[in-house]
BAMIGU-478076 format. One record per residue (C-alpha): x, y, z; residue in three letters. Coordinates in pm, 1 decimal, padded with zeros to 6 digits. Last residue first. Example, Ala and Ser with C-alpha at 12.3 -4.5 7.8 and 13.67 -1.06 7.14 Angstrom:
        x        y        z  aa
  01367.0 -00106.0  00714.0 SER
  01230.0 -00450.0  00780.0 ALA
END
This chain:
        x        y        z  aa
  09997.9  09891.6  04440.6 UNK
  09887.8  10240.6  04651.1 UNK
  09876.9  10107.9  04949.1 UNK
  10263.8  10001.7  04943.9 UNK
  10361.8  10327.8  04767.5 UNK
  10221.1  10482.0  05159.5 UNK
  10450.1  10258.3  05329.8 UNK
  10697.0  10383.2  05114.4 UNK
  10644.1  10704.0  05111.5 UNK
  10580.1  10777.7  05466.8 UNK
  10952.3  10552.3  05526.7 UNK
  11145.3  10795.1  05289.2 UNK
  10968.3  11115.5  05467.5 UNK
  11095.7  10956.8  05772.6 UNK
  11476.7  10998.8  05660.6 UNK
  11435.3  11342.7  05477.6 UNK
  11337.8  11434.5  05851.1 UNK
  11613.2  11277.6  06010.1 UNK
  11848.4  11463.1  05705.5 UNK
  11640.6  11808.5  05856.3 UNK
  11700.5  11733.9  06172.9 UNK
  12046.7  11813.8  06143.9 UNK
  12381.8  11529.9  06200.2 UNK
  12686.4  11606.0  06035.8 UNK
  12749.7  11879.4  06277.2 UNK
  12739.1  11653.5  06562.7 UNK
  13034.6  11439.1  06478.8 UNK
  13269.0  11785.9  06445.2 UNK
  13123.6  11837.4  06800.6 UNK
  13222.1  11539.4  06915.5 UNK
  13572.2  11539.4  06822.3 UNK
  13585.1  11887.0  06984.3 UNK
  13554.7  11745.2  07297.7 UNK
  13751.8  11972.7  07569.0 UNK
  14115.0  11831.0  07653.8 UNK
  14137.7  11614.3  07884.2 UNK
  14225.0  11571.2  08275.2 UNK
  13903.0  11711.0  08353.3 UNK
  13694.2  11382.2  08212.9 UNK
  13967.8  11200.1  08436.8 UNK
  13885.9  11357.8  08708.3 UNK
  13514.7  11349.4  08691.3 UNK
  13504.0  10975.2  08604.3 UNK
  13689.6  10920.3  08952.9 UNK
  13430.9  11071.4  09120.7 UNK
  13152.6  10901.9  08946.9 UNK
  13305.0  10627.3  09027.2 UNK
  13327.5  10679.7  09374.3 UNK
  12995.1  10862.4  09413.6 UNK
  12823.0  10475.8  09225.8 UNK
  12476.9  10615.9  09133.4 UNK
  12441.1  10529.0  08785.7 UNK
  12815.0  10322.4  08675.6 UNK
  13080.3  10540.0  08487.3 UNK
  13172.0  10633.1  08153.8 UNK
  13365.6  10878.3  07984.1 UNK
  13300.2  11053.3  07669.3 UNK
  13588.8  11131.5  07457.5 UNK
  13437.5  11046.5  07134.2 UNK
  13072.5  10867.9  07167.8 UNK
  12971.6  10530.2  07144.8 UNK
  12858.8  10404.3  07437.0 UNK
  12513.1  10536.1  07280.1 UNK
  12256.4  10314.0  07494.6 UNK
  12346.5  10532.3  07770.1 UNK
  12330.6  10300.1  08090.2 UNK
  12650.5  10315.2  08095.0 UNK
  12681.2  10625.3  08239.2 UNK
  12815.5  10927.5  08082.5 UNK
  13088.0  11175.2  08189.4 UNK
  13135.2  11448.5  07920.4 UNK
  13385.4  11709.8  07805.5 UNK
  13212.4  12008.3  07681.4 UNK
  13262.1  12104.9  07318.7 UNK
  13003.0  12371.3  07300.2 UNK
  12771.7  12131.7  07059.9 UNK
  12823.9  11840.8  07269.8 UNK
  12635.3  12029.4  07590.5 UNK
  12355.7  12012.6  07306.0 UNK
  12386.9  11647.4  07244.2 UNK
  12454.9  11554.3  07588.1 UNK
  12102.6  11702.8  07666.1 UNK
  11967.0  11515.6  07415.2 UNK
  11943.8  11191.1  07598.1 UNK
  11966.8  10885.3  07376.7 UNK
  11774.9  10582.6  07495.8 UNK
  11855.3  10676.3  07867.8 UNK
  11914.4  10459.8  08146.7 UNK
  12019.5  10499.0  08494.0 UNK
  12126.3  10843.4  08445.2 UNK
  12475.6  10951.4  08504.2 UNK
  12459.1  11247.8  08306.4 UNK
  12756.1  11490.7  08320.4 UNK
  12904.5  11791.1  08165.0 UNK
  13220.1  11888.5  08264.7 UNK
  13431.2  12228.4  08322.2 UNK
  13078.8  12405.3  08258.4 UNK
  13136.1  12717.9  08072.9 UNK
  12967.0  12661.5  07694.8 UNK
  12693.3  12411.5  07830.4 UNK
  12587.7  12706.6  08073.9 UNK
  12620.3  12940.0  07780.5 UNK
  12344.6  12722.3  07560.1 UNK
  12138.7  12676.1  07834.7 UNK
  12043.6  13076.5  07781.1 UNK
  11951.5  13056.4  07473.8 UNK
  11805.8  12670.8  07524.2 UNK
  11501.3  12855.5  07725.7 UNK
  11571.0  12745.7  08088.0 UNK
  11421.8  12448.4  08350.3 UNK
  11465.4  12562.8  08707.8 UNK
  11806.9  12628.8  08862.8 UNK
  11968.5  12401.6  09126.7 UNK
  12301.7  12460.1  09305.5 UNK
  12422.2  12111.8  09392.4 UNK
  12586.3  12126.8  09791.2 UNK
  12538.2  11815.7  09923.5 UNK
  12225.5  11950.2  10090.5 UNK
  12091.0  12063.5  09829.8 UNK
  12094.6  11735.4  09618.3 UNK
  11929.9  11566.6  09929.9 UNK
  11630.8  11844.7  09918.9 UNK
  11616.1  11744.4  09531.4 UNK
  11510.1  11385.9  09628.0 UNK
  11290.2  11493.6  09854.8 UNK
  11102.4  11717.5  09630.3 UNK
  11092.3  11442.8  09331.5 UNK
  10979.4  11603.9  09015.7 UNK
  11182.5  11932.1  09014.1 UNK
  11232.6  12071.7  08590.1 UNK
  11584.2  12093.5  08519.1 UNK
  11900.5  12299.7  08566.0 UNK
  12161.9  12113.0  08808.3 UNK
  12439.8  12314.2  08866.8 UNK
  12724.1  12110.6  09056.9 UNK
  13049.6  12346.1  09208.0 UNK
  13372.0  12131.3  09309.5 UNK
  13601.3  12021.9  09599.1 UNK
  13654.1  11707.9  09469.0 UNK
  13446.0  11554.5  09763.5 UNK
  13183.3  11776.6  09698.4 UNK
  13115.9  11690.8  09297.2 UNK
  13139.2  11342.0  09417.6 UNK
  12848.7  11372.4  09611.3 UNK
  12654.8  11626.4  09385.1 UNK
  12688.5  11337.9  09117.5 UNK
  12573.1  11049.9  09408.5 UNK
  12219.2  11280.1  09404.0 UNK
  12196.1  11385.5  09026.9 UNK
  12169.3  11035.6  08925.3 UNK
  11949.8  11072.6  08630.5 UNK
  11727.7  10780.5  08789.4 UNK
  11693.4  10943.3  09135.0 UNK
  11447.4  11276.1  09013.9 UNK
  11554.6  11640.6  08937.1 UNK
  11425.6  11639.3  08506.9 UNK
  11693.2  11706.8  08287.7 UNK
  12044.4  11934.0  08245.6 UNK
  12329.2  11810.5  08457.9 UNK
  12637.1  12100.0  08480.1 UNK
  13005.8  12039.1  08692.5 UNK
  13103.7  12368.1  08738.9 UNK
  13486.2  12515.9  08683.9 UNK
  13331.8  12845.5  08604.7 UNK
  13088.8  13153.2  08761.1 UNK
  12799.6  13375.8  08728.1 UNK
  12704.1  13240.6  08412.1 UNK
  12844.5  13410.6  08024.0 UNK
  12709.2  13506.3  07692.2 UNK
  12921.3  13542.9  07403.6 UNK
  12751.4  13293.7  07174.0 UNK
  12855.5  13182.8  06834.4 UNK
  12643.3  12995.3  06627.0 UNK
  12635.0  12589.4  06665.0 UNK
  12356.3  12548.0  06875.1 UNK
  12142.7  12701.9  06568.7 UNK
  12245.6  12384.3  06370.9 UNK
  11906.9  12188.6  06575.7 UNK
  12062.0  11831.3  06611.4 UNK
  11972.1  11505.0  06430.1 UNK
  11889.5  11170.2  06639.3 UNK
  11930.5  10873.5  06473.2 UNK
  11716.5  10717.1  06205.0 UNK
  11653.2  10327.8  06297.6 UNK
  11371.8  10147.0  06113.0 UNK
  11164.7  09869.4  06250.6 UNK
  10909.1  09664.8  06077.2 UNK
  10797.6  09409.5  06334.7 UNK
  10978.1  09401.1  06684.9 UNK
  10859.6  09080.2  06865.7 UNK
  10817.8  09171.0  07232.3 UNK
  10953.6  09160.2  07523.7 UNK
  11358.5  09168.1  07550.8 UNK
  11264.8  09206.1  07224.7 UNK
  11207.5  09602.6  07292.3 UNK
  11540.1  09659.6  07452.0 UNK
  11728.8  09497.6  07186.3 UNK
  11546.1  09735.2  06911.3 UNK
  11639.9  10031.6  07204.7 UNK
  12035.2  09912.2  07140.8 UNK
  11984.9  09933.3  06758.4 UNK
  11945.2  10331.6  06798.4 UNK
  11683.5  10600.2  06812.7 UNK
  11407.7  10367.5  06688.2 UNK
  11114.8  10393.9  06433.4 UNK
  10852.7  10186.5  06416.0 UNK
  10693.6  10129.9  06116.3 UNK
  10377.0  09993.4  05945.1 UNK
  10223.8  09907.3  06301.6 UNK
  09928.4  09660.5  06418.7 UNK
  10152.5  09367.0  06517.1 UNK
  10309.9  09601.6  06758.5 UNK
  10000.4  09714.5  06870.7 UNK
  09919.1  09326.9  06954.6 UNK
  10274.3  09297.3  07081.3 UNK
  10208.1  09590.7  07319.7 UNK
  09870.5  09416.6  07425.5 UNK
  10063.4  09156.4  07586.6 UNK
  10306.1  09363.9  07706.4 UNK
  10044.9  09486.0  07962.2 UNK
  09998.5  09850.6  07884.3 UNK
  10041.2  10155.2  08147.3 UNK
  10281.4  09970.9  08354.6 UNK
  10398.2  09734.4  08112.8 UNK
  10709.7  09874.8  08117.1 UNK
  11059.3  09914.7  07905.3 UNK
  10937.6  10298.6  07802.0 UNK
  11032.1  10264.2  07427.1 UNK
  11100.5  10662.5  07260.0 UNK
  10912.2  10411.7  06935.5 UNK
  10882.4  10717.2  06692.4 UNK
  10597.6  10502.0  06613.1 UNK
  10418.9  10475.7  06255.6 UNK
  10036.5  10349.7  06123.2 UNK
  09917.7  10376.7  05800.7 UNK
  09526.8  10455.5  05863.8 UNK
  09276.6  10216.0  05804.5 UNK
  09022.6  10393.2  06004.1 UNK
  09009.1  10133.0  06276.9 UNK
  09399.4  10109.5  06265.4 UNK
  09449.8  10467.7  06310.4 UNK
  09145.9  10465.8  06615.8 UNK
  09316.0  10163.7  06794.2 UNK
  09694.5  10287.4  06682.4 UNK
  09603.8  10636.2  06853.5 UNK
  09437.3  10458.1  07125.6 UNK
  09745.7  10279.7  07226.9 UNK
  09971.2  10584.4  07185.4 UNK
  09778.7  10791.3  07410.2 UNK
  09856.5  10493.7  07645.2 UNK
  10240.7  10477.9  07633.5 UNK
  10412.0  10218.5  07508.0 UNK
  10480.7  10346.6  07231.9 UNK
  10634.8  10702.6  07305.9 UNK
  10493.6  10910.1  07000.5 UNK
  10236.5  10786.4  06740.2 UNK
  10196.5  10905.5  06381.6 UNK
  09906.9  10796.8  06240.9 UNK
  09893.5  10854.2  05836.8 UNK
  09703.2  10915.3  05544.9 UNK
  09507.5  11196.7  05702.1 UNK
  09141.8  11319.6  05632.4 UNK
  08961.6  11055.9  05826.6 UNK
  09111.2  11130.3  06128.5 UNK
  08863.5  11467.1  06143.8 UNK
  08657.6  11336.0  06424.3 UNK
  08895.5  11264.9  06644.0 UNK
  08807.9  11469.9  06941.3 UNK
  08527.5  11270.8  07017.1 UNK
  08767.4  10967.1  07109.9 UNK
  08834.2  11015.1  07501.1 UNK
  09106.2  10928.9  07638.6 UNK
  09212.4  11259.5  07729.5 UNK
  09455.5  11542.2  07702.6 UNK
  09606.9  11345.2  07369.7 UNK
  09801.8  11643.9  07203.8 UNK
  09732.3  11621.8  06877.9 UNK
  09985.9  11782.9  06605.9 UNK
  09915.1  11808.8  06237.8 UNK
  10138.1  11813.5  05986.7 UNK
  10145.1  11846.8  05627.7 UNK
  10442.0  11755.3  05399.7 UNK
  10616.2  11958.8  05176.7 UNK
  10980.9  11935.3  05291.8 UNK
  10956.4  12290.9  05498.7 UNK
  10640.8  12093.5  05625.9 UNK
  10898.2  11814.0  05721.9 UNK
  11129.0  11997.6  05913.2 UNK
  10881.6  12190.4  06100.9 UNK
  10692.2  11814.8  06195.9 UNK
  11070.2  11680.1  06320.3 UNK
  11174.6  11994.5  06536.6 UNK
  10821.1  11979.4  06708.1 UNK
  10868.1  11601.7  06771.2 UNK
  11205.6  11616.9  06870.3 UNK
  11182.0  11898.6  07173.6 UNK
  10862.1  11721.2  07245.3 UNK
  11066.2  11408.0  07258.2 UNK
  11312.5  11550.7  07472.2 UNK
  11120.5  11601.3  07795.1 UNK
  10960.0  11891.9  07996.4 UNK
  10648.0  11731.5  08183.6 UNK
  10283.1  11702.4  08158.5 UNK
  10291.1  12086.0  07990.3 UNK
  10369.8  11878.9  07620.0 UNK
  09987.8  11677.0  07624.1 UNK
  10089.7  11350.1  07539.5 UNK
  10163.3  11257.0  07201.2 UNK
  10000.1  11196.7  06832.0 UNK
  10147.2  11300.4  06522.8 UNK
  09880.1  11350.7  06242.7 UNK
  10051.2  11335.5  05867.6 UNK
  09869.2  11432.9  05560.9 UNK
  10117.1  11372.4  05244.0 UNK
  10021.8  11657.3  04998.5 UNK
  09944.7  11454.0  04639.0 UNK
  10089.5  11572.5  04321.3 UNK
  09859.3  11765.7  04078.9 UNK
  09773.1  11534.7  03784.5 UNK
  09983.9  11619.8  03459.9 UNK
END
């Protein structure tokens, strides 16, 4: 009997130190899961847009792009495409044409074997531009070490926690507003990208610490009073995910494209009154353990299993 064949995957993204985001935290949790599955994984992280550094394409089945419309992602679906390479998107969309013209989106589009989407809300999002082709949606899993028991503990309690970048559209500004006029304590842990933006935070009294290793996020999700991300949109945002783990209660915005889960409560981005009022009533209820049984279910490994599925059909595809 022939020796099976080792699916050769290289995952394409931007280089991780640009900034500290979730879909490095994904990526890197997907490509472990799927070597444990067999698979082989290579990671490139596009510095430049240069193409001498792709010399060994020719050895992988597939191009796996991150953040679509994105340009690493465009020359990773030019080169794929050139080489005949199957060609999948963890989609992440970016609703701009900023960096590509939607134009050119739909020709990538056109280009792709699968894209893969977070939820059916980012699918809406995309045709808002462009003609989806081949899409696939495989939530989110979660890492089951946030589960085990910590003992750790922060300097203090009854604090209102945001984890993410410091920058207007996650809202951190009108949350250390309300924060104050309720009397209390906002952490904000996250990696500074607008200076003047986190200068206003300070001022209103927000307490913020730079980005952390998750052991030691993992106790400020455990002994916040309420977790909260007001953002003005966000696909899926991971960070509830974790702070879901420890059973925090949550105040969301709606600009979540998840309005879907237990106990959260939602308010508009940057409204202090009803952010305020979303904060009380988050702290009149119990902590969300509803949640956290929901989590559990979820592990990166049954996202994993998920793309694996799509690799091998798109790959049966060449094959008949």
């Amino acid at each position: 009997m022939p020796k099976k064949k080792t699916i050769k995957i290289l995952m394409v993204n931007r280089p991780e130190n640009q900034w500290i985001g979730g879909d490095f935290i994904k990526l890197k949790a997907v490509a472990e899961e799927l070597r444990l599955l067999g698979v082989e994984v290579d990671i490139f992280e596009m510095e430049t847009l240069g193409m001498n550094e792709w010399y060994g394409v020719e050895s992988y089945d597939i191009v796996h792009t991150w953040n679509f419309s994105m340009l690493w992602s465009k020359y990773a679906i030019w080169l794929g495409g050139k080489k005949k390479k199957k060609l999948v998107s963890s989609m992440i969309y970016h609703d701009t044409d900023v960096f590509i013209d939607y134009k050119l989106q739909q020709v990538m589009m056109d280009h792709m074997d699968a894209c893969i989407y977070e939820t059916e809300s980012e699918i809406e999002r995309v045709k808002k531009h462009l003609t989806p082709k081949n899409s696939h949606i495989i939530p989110n899993g979660v890492d089951s070490w946030w589960f085990e028991p910590d003992e750790g503990n922060v300097p203090f309690e009854g604090y209102v926690l945001t984890v993410g970048r410091i920058e207007p559209n996650k809202g951190q500004l009108a949350t250390a507003e309300a924060c104050r006029e309720l009397g209390l304590q906002y952490v904000c842990i996250g990696e500074i990208t607008d200076q003047v933006y986190a200068e206003k935070c300070l001022a209103q009294g927000a307490m913020l610490y730079p980005a952390m290793t998750k052991e030691k996020l993992k106790r400020w999700y455990k002994n916040c009073a309420v977790y909260a991300q007001v953002s003005k949109s966000e696909t899926w945002g991971m960070a509830v995910d974790e702070a879901g783990t420890q059973g925090a209660r949550l105040v969301l915005s709606t600009g979540f494209e998840r309005q879907d889960i237990p106990d959260a409560v939602y308010c508009d981005h940057d409204n202090t009154n009803l952010i305020t009022q979303a904060l009380q009533q988050a702290l009149s209820q119990p902590r969300g353990e509803r949640f956290k049984l929901q989590l559990k279910k979820r592990t990166w490994k049954k996202h994993a299993q998920e793309i694996l599925k799509i690799y091998k059909e798109i790959l049966k595809q060449t094959n008949e």
